[in-house]
N, C-alpha and C positions, 0 to 999 in steps of 0.2 A: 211193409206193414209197420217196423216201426218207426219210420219216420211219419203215421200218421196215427199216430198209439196216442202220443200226449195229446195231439186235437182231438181224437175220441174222446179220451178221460177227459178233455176238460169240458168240452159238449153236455157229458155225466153230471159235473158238476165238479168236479175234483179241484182245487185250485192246480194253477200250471205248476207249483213248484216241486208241489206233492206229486201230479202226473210226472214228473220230470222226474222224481227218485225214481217211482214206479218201475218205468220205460229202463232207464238204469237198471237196476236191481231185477228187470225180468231178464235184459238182455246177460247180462253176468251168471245168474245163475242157467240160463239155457246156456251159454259155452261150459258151464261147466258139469254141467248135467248129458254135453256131449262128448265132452273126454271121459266121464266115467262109462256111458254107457261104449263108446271106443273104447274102453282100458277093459271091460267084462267081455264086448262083442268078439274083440280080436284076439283073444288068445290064443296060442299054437295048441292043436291036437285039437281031440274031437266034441271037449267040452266046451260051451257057449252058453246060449242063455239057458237057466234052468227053466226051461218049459216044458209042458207033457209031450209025450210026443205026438199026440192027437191035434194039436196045434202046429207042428211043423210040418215040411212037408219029407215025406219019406226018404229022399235020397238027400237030405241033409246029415239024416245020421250015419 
């Protein structure tokens, strides 16, 4: 997907250079929006995401 991101946005209209930060700047912040959500998910013991528990499934708690 993104190696076909910037040809999208530029399809849109975006000029390539600006699709080019874009693609950048989305890819960087998804790795790092996947070490934080890894750094909350994995903690040791029995706390993880703060979610109701109506949302989980029961033998997770």
């Amino acid at each position: 997907m993104n190696a076909y991101a910037v040809i999208f946005m530029e399809n849109l209209g975006i000029a390539r250079q600006n699709a080019a930060w874009l693609g950048s700047a989305g890819a960087i912040l998804g790795a790092l929006g996947g070490i934080l959500l890894l750094a909350i998910t994995e903690r040791p013991g029995r706390v993880g995401l703060p979610l109701p528990r109506s949302w989980a499934c029961r033998w997770s708690f």
